[in-house]
C-alpha positions in Angstrom: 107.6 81.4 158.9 105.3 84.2 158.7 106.3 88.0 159.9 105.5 88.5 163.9 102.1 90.3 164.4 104.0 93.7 165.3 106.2 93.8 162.0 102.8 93.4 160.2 100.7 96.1 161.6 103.8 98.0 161.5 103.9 97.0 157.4 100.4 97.7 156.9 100.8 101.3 159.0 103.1 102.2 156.6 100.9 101.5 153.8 98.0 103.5 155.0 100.2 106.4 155.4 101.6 105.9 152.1 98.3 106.0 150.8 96.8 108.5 152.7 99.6 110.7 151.8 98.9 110.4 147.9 95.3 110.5 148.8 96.5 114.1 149.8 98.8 115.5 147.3 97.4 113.3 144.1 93.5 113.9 144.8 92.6 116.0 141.5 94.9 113.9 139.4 93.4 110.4 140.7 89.8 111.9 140.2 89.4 110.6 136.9 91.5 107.1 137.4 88.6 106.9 140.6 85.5 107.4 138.9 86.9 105.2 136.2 87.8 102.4 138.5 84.4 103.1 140.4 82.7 102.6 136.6 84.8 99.4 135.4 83.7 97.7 139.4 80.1 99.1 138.7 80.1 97.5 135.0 81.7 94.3 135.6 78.7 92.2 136.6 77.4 93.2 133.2 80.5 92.2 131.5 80.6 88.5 133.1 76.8 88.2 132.1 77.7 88.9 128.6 80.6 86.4 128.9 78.0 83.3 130.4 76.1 84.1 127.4 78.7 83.9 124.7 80.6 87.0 124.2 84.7 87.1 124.4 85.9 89.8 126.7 86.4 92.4 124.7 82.8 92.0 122.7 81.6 92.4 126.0 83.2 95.5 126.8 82.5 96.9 123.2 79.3 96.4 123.9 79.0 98.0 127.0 81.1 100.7 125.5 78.8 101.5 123.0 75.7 101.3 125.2 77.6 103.8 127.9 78.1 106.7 124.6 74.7 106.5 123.3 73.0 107.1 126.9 75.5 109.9 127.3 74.9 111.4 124.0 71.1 111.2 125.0 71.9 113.0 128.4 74.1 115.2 126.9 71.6 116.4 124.0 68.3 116.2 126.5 68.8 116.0 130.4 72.1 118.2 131.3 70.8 121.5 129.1 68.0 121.5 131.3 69.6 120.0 134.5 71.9 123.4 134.3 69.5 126.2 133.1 67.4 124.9 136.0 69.6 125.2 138.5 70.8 128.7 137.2 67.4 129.9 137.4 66.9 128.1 140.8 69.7 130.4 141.9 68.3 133.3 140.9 64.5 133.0 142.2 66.3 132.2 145.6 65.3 136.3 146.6 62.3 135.8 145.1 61.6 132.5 146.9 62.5 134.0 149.8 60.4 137.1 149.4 57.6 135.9 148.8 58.4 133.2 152.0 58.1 136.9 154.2 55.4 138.3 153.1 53.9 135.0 154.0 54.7 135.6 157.2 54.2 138.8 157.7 50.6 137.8 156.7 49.9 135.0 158.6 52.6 136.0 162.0 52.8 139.7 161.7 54.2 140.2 165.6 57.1 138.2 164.3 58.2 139.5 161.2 58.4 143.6 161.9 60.9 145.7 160.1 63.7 145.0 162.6 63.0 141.0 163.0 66.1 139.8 162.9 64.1 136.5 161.4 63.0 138.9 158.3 66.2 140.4 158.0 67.7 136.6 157.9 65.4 135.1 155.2 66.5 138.1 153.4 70.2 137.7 153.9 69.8 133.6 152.8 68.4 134.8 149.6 71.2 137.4 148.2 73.9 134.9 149.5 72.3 131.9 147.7 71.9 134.2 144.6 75.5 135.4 144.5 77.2 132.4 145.7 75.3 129.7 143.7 75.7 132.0 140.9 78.8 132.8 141.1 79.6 128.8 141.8 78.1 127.9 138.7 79.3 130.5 136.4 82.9 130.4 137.3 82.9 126.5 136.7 81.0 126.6 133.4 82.4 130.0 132.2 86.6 129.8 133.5 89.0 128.3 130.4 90.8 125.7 133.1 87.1 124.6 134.6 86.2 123.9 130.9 89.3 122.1 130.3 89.5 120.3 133.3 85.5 119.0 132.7 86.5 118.0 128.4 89.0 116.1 129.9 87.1 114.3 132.9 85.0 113.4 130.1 87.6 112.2 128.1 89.8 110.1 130.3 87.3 108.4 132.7 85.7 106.1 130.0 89.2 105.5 128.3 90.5 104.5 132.1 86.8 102.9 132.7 87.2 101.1 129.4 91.0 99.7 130.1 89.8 98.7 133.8 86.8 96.8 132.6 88.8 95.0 130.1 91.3 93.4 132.1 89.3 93.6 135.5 89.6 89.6 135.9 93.2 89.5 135.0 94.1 92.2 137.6 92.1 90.4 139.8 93.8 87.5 139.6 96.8 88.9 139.5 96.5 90.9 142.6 95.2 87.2 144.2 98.9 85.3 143.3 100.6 88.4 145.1 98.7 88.0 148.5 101.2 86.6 151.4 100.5 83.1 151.0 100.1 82.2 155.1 97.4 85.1 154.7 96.0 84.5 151.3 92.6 82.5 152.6 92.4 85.4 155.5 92.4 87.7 153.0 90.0 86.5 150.1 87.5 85.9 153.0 87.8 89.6 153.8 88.0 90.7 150.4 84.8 88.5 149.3 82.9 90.0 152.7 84.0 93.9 151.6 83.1 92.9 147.5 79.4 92.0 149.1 78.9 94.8 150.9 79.9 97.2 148.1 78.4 95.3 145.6 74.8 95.6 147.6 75.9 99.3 148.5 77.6 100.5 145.3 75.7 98.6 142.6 72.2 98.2 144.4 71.8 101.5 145.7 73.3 103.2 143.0 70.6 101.8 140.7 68.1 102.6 142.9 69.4 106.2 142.7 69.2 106.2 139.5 65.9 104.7 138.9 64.3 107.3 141.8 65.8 110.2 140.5 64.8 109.5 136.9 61.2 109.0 138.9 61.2 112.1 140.9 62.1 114.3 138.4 60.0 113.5 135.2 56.9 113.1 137.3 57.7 116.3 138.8 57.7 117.8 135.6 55.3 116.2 134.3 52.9 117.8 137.3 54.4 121.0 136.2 56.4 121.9 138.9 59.8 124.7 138.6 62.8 123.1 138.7 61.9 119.1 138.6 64.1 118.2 136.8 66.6 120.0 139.5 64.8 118.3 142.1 64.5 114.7 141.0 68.5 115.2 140.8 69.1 116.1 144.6 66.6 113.5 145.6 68.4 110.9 143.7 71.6 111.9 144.5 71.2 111.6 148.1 69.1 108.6 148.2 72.0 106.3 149.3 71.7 107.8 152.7 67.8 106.3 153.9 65.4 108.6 154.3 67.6 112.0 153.4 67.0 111.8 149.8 63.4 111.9 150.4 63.4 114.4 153.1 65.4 116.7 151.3 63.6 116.3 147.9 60.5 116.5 149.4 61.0 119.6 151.7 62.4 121.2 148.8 59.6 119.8 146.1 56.9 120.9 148.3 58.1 124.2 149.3 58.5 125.1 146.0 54.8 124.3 145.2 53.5 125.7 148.1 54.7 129.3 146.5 53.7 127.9 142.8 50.4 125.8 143.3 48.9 128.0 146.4 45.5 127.6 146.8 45.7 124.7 144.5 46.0 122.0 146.8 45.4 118.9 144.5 48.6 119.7 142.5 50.2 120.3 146.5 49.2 117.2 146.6 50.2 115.4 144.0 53.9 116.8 144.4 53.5 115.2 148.2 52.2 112.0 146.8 55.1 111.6 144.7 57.5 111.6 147.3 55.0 109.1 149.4 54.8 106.7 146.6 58.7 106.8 146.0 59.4 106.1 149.7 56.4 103.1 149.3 58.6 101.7 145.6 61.9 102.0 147.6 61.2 100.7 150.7 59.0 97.5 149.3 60.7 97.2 145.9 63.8 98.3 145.0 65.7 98.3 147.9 65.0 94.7 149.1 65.6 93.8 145.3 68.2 95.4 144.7 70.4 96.1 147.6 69.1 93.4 150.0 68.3 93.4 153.9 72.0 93.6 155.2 74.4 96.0 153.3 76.7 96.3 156.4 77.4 100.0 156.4 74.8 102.1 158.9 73.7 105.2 157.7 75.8 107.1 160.8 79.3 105.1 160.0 78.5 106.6 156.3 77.6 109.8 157.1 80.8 110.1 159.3 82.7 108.5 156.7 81.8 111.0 154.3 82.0 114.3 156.3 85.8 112.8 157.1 87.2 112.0 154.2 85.5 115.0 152.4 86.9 117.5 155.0 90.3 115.8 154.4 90.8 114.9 150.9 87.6 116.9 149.2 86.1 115.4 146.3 88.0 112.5 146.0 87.8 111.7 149.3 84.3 111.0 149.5 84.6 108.7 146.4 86.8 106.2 148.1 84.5 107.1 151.2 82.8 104.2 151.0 85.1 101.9 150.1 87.1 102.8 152.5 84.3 102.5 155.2 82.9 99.1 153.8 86.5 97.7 154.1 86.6 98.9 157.5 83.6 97.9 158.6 84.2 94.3 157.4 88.0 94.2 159.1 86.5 95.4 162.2 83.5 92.4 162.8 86.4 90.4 161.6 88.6 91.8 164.5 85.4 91.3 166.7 84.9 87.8 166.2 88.8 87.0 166.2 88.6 89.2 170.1 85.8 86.7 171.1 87.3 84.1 170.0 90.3 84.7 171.9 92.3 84.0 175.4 91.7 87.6 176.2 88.1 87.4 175.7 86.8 84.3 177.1 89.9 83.9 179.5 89.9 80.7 181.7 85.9 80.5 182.3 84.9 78.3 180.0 88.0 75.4 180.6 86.5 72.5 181.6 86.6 71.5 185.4 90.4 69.1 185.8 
C-alpha cells in the first residue's frame, strides 16, 4: 500500500532541506564533484555513440579522455595566456576608456559635461573602480598561494571525478532506477525522461552553441584587429544561453571598444557590427534549431530568476545546479498542471453527464 499523499510531501520536504542544507555548508567542496558530474552528463551521448559503433565502455571513455587533455593542453598553451593578459589589460585601459568616453562628450555635449557634472565626475569614478577592483580581483586569484592551490586542484579532481562518472554513468543509472518506490517508479521515469530532454536540449545544445559562437566572436574579432577579442568572444559566448544577452552584451562592448579604436574608420566599425549581425543570423537559423531545438522548456525569465536565486544563496555552486534545478522544476510543475486539470477540483461536477 503506498504512503498517504501527506507522509510523501512531508518525505520529500525533508529531502529538499537536507539538500539545501549541504548545498549551503558543502558548496566549495561539491564544486569540483559538480562540474565533474555536469562533464560526465555533457560527455555521455558521446560515450554511447562510441559504444553503437564498437567500443567497450571503458575504450570509450579512454577515448574521450584523451581527446578532453589534448584540447586542454591546446587551451592551456594558446587561448588562456591570452584570455588573461587580455582581460588584465582590459582592466587597466578601463580610465583610459573612460577618458577618452568624456572628452567625447565634452566635444560633442559640452553644456552637459562641465567640470562639476556629476555625469563627468561619474564616468570618472566607473573607471578607477573597474581598474582597482578588476585588478585587484584578478591578481589576488592568480597571485594568493590558496587561489593557486585551490585552481591546480579544480584542475585535478574534476576530470578524475568526470572520468569515474562517465565510466559507470549507465550502471548508476540503472541502479538509481531499481531504487525508485515501485508504485511511483513509471511516474517517476516519465518525469525524469521529460527533465533529461529539457537539459539535454539546454545543457548539451546550447552549450555547444556557446562554444561554437564564442570560438566565432572572438577569432573574427581578432582577426579584424580589434583590443581585447579574444576577451570579448569569451563574454559573448558565455552568456549566450540567455537569448539575445550574449549578443547584446558582446556587441555593446565590441563596438564600443571600436568606436574609441577604429574612429573615423567606419568600415572596420562595421565589420565589428557585422559580426555580431551575422552571429545572431548563424544562431538563430542554424545552430539553435539544430542543436537545441524549438522547445527547450525553460524561459529565459524562469532562468534568469533561477540563477540570480540560487547564486545569491549558494554562490558559485548554486548557479551550477541552477538549471537543473529549474529544468526539474519546471517539468514537475506542467506535470502538477495537467494532474490539477485533470482532477475533481478542476473540472468539478460540469462535465458529468446529464442522469
Amino acid at each position: 500500500m503506498a504512503l498517504p499523499a501527506r507522509e510523501q510531501l512531508k518525505y520529500w520536504g525533508i529531502a529538499a532541506v537536507v539538500f539545501a542544507v549541504l548545498l549551503w555548508f558543502l558548496g566549495d567542496v561539491l564544486l569540483p564533484f559538480v562540474l565533474g558530474g555536469a562533464i560526465a552528463y555533457f560527455l555521455d551521448p558521446v560515450a554511447d555513440r562510441l559504444e553503437r559503433m564498437g567500443f567497450s565502455r571503458v575504450a570509450a571513455t579512454a577515448v574521450i579522455t584523451v581527446v578532453g587533455i589534448l584540447a586542454f593542453v591546446v587551451m592551456l598553451l594558446l587561448v588562456i595566456p591570452t584570455l588573461i593578459r587580455q582581460a588584465v589589460e582590459l582592466f587597466e585601459f578601463a580610465p583610459t576608456l573612460f577618458v577618452n568616453l568624456r572628452d567625447f562628450l565634452v566635444e560633442r555635449f559640452p553644456e552637459v559635461m562641465d567640470t562639476e557634472s556629476p555625469l563627468r565626475q561619474s564616468l570618472i569614478s566607473v573607471g578607477e573602480t573597474i581598474q582597482a577592483r578588476g585588478g585587484e580581483l584578478l591578481n589576488t586569484v592568480l597571485s594568493s598561494a590558496a587561489g593557486i592551490i585551490n585552481i591546480v586542484m579544480l584542475f585535478v579532481i574534476v576530470p578524475v571525478v568526470a572520468v569515474y562518472l562517465l565510466l559507470d554513468w549507465d550502471r548508476m543509472v540503472a541502479r538509481i532506477d531499481e531504487l525508485l518506490p515501485r508504485d511511483h517508479a513509471p511516474t517517476i521515469r516519465k518525469l525524469a525522461a521529460d527533465i533529461d530532454k529539457t537539459l539535454a536540449s539546454f545543457i548539451r545544445g546550447m552549450g555547444t552553441v556557446c562554444i561554437i559562437l564564442g570560438t566565432y566572436y572572438a577569432v573574427t574579432l581578432m582577426a579584424i584587429g580589434l583590443q581585447f577579442g579574444l576577451v570579448v568572444g569569451f563574454v559573448a559566448g558565455l552568456v549566450t544561453f540567455i537569448p539575445y544577452l550574449g549578443a547584446l552584451i558582446g556587441g555593446a562592448l565590441a563596438i564600443g571598444l571600436a568606436l574609441f579604436q577604429f574612429w573615423g574608420d567606419w568600415v572596420s566599425i562595421g565589420l565589428v557590427a557585422g559580426v555580431f549581425v551575422l552571429g545572431q543570423v548563424i544562431e538563430g537559423n542554424v545552430l539553435t534549431p539544430k542543436l537545441v531545438g524549438s522547445s527547450v522548456g525553460l524561459h529565459p525569465v524562469w532562468l534568469i530568476l533561477a540563477l540570480s536565486i540560487f547564486g545569491t544563496l549558494f554562490g558559485f555552486v548554486g548557479m551550477l545546479v541552477a538549471v537543473p534545478v529549474a529544468a526539474a522544476i519546471g517539468v514537475i510543475a506542467r506535470f502538477a498542471t495537467q494532474q490539477y486539470i485533470s482532477s475533481r477540483l478542476y473540472r468539478g461536477l460540469s462535465d458529468q453527464d446529464p442522469e
